[in-house]
Chimera marker file (.cmm) of the C-alpha trace (Angstrom):
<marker_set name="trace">
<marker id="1" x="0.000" y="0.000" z="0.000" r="1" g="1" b="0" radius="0.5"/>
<marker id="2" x="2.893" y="2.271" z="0.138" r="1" g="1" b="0" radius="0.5"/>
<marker id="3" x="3.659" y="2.214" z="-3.224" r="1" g="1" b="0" radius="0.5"/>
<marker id="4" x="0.122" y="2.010" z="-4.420" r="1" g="1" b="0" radius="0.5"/>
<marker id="5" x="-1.951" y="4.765" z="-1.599" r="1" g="1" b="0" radius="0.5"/>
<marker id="6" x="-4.466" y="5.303" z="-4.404" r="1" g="1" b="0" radius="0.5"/>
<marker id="7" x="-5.812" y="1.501" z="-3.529" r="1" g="1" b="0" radius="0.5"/>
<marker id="8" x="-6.419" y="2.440" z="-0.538" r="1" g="1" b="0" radius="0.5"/>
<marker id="9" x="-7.699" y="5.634" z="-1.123" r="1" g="1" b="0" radius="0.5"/>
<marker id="10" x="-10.168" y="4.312" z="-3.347" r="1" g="1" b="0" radius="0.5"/>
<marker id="11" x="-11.116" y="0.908" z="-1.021" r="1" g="1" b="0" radius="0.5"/>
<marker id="12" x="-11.781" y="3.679" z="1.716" r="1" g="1" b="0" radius="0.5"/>
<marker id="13" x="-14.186" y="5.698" z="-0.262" r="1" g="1" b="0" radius="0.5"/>
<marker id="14" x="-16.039" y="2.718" z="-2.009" r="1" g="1" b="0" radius="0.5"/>
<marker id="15" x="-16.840" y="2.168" z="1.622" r="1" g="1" b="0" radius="0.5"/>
<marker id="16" x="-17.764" y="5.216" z="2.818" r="1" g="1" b="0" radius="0.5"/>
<marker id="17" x="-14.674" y="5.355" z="5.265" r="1" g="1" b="0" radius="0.5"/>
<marker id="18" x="-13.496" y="9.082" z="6.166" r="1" g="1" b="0" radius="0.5"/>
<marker id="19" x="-9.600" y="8.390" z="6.593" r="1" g="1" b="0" radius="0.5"/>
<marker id="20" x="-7.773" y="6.182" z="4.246" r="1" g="1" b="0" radius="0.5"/>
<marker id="21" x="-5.541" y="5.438" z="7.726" r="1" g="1" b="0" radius="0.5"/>
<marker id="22" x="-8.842" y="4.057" z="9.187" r="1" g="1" b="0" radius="0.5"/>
<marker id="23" x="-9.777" y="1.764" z="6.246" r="1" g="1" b="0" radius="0.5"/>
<marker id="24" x="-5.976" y="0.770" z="6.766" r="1" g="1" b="0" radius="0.5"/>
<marker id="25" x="-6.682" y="-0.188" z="10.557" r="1" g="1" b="0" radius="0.5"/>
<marker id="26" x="-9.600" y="-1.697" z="9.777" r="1" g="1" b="0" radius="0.5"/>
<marker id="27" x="-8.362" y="-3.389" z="6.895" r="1" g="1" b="0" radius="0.5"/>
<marker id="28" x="-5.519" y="-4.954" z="9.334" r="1" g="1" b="0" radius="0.5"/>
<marker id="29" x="-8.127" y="-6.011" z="12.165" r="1" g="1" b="0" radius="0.5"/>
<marker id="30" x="-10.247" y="-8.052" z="9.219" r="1" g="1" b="0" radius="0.5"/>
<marker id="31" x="-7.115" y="-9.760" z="8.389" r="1" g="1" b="0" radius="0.5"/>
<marker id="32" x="-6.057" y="-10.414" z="12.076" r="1" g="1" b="0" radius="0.5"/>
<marker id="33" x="-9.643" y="-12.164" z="12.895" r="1" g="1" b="0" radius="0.5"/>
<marker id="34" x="-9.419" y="-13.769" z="9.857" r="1" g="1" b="0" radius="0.5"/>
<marker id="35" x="-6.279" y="-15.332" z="10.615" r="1" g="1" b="0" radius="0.5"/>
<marker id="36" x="-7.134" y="-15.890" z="14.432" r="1" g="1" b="0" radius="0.5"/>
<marker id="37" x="-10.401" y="-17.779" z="12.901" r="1" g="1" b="0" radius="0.5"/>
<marker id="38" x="-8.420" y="-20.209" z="10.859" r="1" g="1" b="0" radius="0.5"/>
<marker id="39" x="-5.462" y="-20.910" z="13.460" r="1" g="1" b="0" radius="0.5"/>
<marker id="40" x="-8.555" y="-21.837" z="15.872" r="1" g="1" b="0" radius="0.5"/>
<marker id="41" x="-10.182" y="-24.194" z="13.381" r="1" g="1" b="0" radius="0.5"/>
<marker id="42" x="-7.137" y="-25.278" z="12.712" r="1" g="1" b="0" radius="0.5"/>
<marker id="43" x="-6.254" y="-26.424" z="16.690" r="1" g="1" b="0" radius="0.5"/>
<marker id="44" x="-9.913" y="-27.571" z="17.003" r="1" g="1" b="0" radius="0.5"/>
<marker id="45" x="-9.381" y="-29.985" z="14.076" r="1" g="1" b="0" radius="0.5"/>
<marker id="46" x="-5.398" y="-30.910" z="15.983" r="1" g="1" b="0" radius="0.5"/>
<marker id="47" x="-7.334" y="-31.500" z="19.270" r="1" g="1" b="0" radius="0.5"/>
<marker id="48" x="-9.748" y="-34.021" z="17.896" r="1" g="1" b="0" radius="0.5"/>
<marker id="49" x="-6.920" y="-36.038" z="15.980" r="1" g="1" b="0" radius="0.5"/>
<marker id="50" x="-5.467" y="-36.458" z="19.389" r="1" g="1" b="0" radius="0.5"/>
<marker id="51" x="-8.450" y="-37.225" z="20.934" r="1" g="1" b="0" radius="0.5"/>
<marker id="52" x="-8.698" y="-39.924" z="18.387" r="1" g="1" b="0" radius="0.5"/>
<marker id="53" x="-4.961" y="-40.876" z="18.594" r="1" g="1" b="0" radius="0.5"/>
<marker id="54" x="-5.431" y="-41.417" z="22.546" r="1" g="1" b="0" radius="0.5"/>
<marker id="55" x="-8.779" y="-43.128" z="22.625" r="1" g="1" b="0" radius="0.5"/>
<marker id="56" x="-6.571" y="-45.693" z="19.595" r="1" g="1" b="0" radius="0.5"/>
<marker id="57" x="-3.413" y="-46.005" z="21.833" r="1" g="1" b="0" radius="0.5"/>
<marker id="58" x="-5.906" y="-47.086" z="24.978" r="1" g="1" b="0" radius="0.5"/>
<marker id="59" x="-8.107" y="-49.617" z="22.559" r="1" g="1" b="0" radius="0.5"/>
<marker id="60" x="-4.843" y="-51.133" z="21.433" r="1" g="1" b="0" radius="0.5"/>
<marker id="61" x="-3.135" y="-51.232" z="25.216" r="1" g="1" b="0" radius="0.5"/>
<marker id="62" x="-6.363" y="-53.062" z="26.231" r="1" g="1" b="0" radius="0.5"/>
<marker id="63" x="-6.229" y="-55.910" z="23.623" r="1" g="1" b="0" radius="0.5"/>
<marker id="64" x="-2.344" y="-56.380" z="24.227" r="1" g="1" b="0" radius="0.5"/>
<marker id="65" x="-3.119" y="-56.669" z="27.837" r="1" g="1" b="0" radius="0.5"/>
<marker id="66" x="-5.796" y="-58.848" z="26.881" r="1" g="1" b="0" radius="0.5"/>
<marker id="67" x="-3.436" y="-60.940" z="25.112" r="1" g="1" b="0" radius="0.5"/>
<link id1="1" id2="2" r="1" g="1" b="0" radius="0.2"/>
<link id1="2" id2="3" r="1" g="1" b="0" radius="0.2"/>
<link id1="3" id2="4" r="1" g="1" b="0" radius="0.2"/>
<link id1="4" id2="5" r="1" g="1" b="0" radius="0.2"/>
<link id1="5" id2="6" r="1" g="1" b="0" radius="0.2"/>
<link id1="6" id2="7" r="1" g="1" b="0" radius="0.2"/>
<link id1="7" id2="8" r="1" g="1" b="0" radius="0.2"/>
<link id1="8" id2="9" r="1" g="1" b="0" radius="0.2"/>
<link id1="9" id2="10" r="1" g="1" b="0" radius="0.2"/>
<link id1="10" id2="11" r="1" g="1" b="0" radius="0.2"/>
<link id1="11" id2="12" r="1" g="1" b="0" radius="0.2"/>
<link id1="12" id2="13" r="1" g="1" b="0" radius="0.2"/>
<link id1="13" id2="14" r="1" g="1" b="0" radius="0.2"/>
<link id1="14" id2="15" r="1" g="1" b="0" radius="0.2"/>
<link id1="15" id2="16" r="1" g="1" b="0" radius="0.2"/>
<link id1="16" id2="17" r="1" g="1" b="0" radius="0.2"/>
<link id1="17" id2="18" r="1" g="1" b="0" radius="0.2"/>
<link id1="18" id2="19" r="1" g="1" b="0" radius="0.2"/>
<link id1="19" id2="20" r="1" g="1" b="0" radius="0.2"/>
<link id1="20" id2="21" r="1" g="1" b="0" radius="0.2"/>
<link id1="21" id2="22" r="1" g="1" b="0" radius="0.2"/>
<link id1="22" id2="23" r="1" g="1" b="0" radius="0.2"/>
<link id1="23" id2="24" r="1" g="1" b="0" radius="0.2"/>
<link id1="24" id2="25" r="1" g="1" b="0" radius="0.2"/>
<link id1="25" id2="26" r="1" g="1" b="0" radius="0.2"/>
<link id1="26" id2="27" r="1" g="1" b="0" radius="0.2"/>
<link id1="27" id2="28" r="1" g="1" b="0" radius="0.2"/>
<link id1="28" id2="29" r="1" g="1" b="0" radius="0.2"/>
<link id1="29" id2="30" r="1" g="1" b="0" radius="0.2"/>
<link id1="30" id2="31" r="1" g="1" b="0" radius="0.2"/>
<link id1="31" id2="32" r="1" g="1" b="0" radius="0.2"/>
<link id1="32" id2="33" r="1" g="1" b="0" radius="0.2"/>
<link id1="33" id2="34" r="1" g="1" b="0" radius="0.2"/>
<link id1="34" id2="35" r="1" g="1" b="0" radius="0.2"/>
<link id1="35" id2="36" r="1" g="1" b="0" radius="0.2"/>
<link id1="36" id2="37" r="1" g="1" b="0" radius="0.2"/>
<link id1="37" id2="38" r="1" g="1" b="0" radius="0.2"/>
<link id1="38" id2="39" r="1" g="1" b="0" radius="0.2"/>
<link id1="39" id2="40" r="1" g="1" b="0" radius="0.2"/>
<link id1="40" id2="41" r="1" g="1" b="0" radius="0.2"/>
<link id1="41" id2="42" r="1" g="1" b="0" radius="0.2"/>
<link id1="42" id2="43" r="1" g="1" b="0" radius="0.2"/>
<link id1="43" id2="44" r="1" g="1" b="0" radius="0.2"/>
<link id1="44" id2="45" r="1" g="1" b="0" radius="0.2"/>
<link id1="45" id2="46" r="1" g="1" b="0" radius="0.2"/>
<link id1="46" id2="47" r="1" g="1" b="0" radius="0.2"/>
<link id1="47" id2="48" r="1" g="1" b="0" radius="0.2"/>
<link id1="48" id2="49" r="1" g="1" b="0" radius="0.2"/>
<link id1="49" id2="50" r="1" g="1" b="0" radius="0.2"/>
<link id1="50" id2="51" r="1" g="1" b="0" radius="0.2"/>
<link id1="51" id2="52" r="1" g="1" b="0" radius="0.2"/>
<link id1="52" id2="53" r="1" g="1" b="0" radius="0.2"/>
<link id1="53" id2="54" r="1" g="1" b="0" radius="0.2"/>
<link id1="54" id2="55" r="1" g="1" b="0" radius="0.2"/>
<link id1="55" id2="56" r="1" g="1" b="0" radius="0.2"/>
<link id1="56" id2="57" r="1" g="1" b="0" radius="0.2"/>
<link id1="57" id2="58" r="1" g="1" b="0" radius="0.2"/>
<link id1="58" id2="59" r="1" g="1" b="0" radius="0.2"/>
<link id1="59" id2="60" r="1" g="1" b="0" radius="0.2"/>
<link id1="60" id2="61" r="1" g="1" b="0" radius="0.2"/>
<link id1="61" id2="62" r="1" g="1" b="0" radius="0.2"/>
<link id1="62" id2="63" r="1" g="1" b="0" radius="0.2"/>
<link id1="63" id2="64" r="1" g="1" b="0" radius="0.2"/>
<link id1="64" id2="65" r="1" g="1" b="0" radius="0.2"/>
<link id1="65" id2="66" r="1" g="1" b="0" radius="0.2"/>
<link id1="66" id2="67" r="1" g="1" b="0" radius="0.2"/>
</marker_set>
């Protein structure tokens, strides 16, 4: 955006936004949740593999103890 302002410029008065500094902020806070979003899905979907991996490691110590 520093070599391009006009993009910004013109983003912040598509959207009605007074300062091109806060479409910028806002911009950057829309990115941040966005990326905040997807790391949490992302450890959601780690947690339940190792729920999955743990609940398989006790199944499997059962039948060798079984054995």
């Amino acid at each position: 955006l520093s070599i391009f302002p006009q993009i910004a410029s013109f983003a912040a008065d598509i959207l009605g936004i007074y300062s091109t500094t806060n479409f910028i902020f806002l911009f950057i806070i829309f990115v941040l949740l966005i990326h905040q979003f997807l790391v949490s899905v992302k450890c959601s979907q780690l947690e339940n593999k190792i729920d999955e991996l743990v609940q398989e490691l006790a199944v499997d110590k059962k039948i060798d103890k079984e054995k």
